[in-house]
C-alpha positions as CSV (number, residue, x, y, z in Angstrom):
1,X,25.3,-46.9,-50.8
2,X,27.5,-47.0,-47.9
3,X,26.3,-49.8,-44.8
4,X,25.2,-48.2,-41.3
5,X,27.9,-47.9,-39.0
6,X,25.9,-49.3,-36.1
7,X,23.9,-46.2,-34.5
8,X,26.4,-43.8,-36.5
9,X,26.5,-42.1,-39.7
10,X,28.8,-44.0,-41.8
11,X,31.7,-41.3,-42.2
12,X,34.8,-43.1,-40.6
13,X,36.3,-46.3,-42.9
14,X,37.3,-47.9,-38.8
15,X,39.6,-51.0,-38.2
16,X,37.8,-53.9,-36.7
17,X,39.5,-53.1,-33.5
18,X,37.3,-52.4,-30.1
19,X,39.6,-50.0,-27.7
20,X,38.7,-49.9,-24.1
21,X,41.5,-48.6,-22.0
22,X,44.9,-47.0,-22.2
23,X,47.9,-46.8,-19.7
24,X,50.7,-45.1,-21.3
25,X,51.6,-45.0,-24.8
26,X,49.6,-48.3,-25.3
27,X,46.1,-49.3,-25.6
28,X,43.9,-52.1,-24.8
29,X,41.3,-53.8,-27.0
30,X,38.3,-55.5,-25.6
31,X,40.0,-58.7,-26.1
32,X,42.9,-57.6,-23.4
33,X,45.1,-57.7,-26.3
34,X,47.8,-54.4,-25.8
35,X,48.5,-52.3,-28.7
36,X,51.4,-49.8,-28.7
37,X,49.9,-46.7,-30.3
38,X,52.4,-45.2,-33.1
39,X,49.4,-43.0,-34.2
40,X,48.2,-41.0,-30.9
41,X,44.5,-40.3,-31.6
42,X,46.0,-39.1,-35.0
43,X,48.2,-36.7,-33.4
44,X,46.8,-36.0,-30.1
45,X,47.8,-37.7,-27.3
46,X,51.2,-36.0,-27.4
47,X,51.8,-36.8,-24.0
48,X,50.4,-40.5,-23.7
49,X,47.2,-41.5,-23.0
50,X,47.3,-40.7,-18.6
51,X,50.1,-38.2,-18.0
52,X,49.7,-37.9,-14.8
53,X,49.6,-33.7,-14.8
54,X,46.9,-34.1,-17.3
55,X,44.7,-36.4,-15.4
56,X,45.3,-34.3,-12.1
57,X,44.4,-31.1,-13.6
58,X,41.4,-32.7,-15.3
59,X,40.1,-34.2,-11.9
60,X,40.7,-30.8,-10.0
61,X,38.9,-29.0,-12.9
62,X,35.7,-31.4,-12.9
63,X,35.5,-30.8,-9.6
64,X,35.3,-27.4,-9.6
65,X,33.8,-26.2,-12.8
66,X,32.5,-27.6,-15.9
67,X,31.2,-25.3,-18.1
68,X,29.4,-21.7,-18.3
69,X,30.1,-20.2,-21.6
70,X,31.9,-17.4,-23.3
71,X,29.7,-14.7,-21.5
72,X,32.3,-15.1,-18.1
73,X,35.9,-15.1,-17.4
74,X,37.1,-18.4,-16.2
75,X,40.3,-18.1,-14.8
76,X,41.9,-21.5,-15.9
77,X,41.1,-20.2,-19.1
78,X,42.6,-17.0,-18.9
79,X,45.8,-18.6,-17.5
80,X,45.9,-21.4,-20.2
81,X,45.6,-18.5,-23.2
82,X,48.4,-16.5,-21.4
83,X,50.8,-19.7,-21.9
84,X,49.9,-20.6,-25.1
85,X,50.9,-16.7,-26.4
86,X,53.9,-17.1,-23.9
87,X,54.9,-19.8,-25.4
88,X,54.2,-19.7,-29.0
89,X,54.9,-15.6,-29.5
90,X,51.3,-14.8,-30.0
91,X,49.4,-11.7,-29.4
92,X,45.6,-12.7,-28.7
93,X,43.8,-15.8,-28.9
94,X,40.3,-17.2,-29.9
95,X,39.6,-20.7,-28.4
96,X,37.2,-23.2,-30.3
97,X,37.2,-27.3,-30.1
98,X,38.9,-28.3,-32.8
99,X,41.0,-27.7,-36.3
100,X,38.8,-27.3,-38.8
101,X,36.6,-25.2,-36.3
102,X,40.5,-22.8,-35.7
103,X,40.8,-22.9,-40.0
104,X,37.4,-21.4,-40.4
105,X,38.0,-18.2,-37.4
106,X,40.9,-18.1,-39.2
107,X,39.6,-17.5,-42.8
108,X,37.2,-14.4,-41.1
109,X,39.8,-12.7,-39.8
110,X,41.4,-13.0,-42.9
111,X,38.0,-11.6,-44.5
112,X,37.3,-8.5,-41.8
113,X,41.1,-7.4,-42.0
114,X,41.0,-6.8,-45.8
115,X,37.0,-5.2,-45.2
116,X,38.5,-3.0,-42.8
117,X,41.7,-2.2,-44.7
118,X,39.4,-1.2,-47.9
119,X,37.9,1.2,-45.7
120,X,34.7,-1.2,-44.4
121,X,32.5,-0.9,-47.6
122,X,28.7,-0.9,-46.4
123,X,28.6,-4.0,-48.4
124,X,29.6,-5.5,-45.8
125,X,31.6,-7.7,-48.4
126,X,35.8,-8.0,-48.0
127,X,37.4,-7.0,-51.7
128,X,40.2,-9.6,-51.3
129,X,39.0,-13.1,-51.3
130,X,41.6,-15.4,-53.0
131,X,42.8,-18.0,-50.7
132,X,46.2,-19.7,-51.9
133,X,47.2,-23.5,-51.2
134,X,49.2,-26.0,-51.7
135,X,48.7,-28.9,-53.6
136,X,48.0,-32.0,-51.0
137,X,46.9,-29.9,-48.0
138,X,44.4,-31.0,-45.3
139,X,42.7,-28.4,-43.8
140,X,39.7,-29.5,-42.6
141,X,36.2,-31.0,-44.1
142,X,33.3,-28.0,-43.1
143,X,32.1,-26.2,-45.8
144,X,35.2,-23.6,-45.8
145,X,38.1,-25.7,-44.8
146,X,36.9,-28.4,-47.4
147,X,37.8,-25.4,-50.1
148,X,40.9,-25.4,-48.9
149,X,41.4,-28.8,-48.8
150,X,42.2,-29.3,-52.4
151,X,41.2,-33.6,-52.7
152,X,38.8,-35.0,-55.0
153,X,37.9,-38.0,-52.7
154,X,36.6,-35.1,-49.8
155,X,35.1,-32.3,-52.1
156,X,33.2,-34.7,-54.5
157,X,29.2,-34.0,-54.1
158,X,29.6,-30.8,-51.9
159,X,30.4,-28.2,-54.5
160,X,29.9,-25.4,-54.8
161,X,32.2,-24.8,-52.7
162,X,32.7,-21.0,-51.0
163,X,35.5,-18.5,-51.7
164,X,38.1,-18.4,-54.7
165,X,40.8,-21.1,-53.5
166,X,44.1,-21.1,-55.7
167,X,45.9,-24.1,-55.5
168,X,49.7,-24.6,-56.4
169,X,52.1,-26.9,-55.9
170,X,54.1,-26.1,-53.1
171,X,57.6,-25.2,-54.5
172,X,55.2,-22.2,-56.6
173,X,53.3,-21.0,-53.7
174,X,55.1,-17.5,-53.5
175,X,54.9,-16.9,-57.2
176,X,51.1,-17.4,-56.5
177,X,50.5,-14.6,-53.9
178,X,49.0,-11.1,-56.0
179,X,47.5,-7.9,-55.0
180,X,44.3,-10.3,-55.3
181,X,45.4,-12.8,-52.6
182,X,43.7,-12.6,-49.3
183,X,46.3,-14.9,-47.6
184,X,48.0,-18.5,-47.7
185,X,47.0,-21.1,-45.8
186,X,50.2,-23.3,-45.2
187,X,50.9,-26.4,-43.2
188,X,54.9,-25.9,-42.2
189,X,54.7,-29.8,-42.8
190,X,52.1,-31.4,-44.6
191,X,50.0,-34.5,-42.3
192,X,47.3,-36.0,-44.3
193,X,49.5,-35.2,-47.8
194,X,52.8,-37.3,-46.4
195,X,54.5,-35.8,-43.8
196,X,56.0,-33.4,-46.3
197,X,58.1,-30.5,-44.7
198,X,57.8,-27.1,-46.8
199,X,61.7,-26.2,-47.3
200,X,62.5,-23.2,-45.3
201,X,63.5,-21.1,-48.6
202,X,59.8,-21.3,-49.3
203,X,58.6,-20.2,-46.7
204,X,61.0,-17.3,-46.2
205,X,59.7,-16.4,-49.7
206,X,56.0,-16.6,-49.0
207,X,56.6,-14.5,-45.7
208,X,58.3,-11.8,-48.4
209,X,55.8,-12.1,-50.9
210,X,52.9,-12.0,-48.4
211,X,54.8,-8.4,-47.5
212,X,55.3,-7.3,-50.2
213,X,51.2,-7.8,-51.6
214,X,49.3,-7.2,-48.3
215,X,48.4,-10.8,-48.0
216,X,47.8,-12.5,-44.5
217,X,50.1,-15.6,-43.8
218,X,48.5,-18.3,-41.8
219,X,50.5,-21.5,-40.5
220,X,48.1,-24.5,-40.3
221,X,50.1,-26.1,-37.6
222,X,47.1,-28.8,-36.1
223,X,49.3,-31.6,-36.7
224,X,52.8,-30.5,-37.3
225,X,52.7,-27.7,-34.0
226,X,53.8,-28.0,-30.4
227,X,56.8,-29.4,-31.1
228,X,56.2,-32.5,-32.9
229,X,58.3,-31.1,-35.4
230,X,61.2,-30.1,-33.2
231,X,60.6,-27.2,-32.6
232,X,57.6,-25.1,-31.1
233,X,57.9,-21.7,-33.3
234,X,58.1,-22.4,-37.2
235,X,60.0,-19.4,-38.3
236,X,60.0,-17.3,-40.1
237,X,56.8,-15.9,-38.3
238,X,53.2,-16.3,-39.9
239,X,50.6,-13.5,-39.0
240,X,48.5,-16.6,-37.5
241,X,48.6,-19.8,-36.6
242,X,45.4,-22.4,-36.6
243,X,46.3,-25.3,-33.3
244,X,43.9,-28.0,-32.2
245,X,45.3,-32.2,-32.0
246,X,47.8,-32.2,-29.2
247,X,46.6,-28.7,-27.5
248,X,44.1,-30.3,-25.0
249,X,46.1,-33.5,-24.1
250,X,43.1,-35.7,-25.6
251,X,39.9,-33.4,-24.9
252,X,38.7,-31.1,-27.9
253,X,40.2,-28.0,-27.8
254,X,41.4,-25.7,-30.9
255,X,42.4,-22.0,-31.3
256,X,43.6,-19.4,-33.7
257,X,46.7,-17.6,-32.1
258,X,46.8,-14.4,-33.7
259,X,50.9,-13.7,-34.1
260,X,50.7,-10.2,-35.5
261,X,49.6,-7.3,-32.9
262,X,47.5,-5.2,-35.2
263,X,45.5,-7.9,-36.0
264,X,44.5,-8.7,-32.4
265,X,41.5,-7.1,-32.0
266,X,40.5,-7.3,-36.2
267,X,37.8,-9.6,-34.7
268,X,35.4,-8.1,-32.3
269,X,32.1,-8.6,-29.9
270,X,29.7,-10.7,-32.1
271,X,32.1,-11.3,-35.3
272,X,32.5,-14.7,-34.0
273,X,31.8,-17.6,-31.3
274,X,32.2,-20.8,-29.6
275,X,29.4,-22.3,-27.0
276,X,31.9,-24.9,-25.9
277,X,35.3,-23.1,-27.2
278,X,37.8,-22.2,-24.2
279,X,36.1,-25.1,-21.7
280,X,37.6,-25.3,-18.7
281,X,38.0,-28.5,-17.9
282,X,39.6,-28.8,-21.8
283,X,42.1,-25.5,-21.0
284,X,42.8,-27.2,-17.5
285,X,44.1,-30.2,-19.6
286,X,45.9,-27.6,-22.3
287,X,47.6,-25.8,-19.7
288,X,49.5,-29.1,-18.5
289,X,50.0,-29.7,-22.1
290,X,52.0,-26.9,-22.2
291,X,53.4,-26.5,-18.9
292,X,55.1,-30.3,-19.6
293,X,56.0,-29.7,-23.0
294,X,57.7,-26.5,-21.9
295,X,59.3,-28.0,-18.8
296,X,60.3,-31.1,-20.1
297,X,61.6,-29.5,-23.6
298,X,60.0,-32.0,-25.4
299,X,60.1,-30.4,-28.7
300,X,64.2,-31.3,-28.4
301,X,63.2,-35.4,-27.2
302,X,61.0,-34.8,-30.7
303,X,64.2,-34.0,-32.7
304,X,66.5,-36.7,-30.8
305,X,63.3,-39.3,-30.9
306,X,62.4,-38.7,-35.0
307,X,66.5,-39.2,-35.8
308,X,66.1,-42.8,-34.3
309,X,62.7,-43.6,-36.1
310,X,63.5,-42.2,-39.3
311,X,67.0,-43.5,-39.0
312,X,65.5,-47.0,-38.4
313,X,63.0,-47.0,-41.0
314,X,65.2,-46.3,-43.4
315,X,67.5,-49.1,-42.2
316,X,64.5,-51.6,-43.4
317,X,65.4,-50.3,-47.3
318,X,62.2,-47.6,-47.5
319,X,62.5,-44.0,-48.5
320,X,61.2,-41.9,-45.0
321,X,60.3,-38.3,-44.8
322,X,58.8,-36.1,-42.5
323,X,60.3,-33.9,-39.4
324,X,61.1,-34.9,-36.0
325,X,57.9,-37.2,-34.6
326,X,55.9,-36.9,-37.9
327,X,56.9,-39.3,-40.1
328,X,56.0,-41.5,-43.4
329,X,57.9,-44.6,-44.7
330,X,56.8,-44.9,-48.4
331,X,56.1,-48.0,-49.8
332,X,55.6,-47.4,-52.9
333,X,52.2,-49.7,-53.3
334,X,48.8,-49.6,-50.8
335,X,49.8,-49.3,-47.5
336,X,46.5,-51.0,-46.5
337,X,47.9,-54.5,-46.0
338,X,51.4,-53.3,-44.0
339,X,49.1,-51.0,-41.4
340,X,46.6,-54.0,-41.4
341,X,49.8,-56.3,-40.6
342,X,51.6,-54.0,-38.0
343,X,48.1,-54.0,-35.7
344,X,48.0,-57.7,-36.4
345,X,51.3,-57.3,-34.7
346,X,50.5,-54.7,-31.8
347,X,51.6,-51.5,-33.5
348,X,49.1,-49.1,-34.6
349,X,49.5,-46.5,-37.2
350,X,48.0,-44.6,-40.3
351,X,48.0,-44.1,-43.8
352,X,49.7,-41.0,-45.0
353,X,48.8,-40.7,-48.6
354,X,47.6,-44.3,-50.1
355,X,51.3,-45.5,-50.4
356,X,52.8,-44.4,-47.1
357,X,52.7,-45.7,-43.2
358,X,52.3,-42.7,-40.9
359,X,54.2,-42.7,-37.7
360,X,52.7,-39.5,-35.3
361,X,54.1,-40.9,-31.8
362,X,54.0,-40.0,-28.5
363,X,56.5,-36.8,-27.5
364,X,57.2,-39.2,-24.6
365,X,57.7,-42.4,-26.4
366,X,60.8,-44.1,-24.9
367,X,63.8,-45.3,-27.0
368,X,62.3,-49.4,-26.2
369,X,59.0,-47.9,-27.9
370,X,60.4,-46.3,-31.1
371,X,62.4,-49.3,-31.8
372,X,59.5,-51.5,-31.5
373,X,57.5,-49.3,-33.8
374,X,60.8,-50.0,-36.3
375,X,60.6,-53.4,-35.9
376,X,57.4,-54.4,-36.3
377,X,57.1,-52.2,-39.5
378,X,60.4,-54.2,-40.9
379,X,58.5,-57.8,-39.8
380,X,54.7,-56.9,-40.8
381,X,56.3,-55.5,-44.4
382,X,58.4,-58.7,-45.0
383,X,55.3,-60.9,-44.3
384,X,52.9,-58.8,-46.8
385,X,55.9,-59.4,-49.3
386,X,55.9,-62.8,-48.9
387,X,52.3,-63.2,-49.0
């Protein structure tokens, strides 16, 4: 049996670290002791931890409306939606609060399109079902997303699991889509399995094979999207696209953009729902997101900023992989004691995968900052070498 985690239910394996504050891309312990913060909330403080246009439009937002559901229009909401299709080619959006919560909207739309393309049989039940993924994908841990999550260490004790999930390694996903398959679920670059980018022949395959047999094509982009990886539209285009992590600046906010038009309203009045989903204050703080990103072009300072860092880890004699500011160093043996070492040190970072150090920086890290990150990986991983 697992210890109590104080008041909580013992789900998160946490560092013995106490965070109190933030200014920047660093944070502060309840010691005083600063911390530069490779890992961003696991991908979500893409912009630091107080950009200034997302604490201004946050204050303004509190100040004028918190909260009064889905039953209203909310204009900050309606504008925030508007730039998110702008910017990322979509057609319509549903807003929710997080990933996994964007994954599982995603898999009904998946389910009413093929009901409604079979004609809507008064079963009420959808005639495709098969859900295709790769091997070492993270797509969330409720009850749905955890059957597409294909790991041992999160399924064990919660089966059986719902739907028909197919799993494949990634270099046979096309060969894997049928007349059977209902859609893939693909991360353009795999987060919790190693920062592994899915080569663009593959995907241009999938998208051809997803043609060819009906199938829907969804990009699970909650880590890898607004341009951490470079660039802000993976291509070629999915049918849609699950977002959450860096969309709300560090408040929860999620949504599945639907990319394809004749899917947009596949979904209708009652199919589906979010209390909280869309909140203003949360879309206040996504529309800066995006404004800055788009403003700023930070998805090219991700390309220039992920050369230098992968560039400099691999300068330190370790095999590094990823795309632009998602990145893994692999060790080759438990990265435990080099993360352990590194926030010893004043870095903080992740696992990727039991033998890798996850880098998932700030889009507005500085040059100084990235070096640092280097340099205190190269120092904490000679010291657990020498012992």
């Amino acid at each position: 049996m697992t210890a109590l985690d104080g008041p909580f239910v013992p789900t998160y394996g946490r560092y013995p670290l106490t965070l109190v504050r933030a200014e920047g891309r660093r944070v502060q312990d309840d010691r005083e002791k600063w911390y530069l913060d490779a890992i961003g909330g696991i991908a979500v403080t893409a912009l630091g931890h107080d950009h200034p246009a997302v604490l201004s439009a946050v204050r303004a937002q509190v100040g004028r409306l918190l909260h009064v559901s889905n039953l209203y229009r909310v204009p900050v909401q309606t504008r925030f939606a508007e730039r998110l299709l702008e910017l990322l080619e979509g057609s319509a959006v549903f807003l929710c609060n997080s990933g996994t919560e964007a994954n599982e909207a995603a898999v009904k739309l998946v389910r009413k399109h093929h009901w409604r393309q079979a004609g809507s049989p008064a079963s009420g039940d959808s005639p495709r079902t098969e859900v295709v993924v790769a091997e070492n994908a993270f797509h969330g841990r409720s009850m749905m997303a955890l059957a597409l999550t294909p790991r041992p260490k999160y399924q064990a004790g919660f089966g059986p699991l719902p739907g028909t999930v197919r799993v494949v390694p990634v270099s046979a996903l096309p060969g894997a889509v049928t007349e059977r398959t209902a859609a893939v679920f693909v991360e353009p670059v795999q987060g919790e399995g190693g920062c592994r980018p899915v080569p663009d022949a593959i995907l241009a395959e999938l998208r051809a094979a997803c043609d060819r047999t009906g199938a829907l094509l969804v990009y699970d982009e909650i880590q890898c999207g607004l341009g951490r990886t470079g660039t802000l539209v993976h291509r070629p285009r999915p049918d849609a696209i699950t977002l959450a992590k860096a969309l709300g600046g560090g408040l929860p906010l999620g949504a599945l953009l639907v990319v394809r038009p004749e899917l947009a309203t596949t979904l209708g009045p009652g199919d589906h729902g979010s209390t909280f989903g869309g909140n203003p204050v949360a879309c206040a703080a996504g529309l800066a997101v995006l404004d800055t990103i788009a403003q700023e072009d930070l998805p090219a300072r991700c390309r220039t900023l992920g050369v230098r860092l992968q560039d400099g880890l691999r300068a330190t004699g370790v095999p590094v992989r990823g795309q632009g500011l998602m990145v893994a160093a692999e060790l080759g043996v438990a990265a435990g004691p080099v993360i352990d070492e590194m926030r010893r040190r004043g870095v903080l970072v992740c696992p990727a995968g039991p033998t890798a150090v996850r880098f998932l920086p700030a889009f507005t890290s500085t040059e100084a900052e990235i070096d640092e990150m280097v340099s205190v990986f190269a120092t904490a991983r000679e010291a657990v070498v020498a012992g």
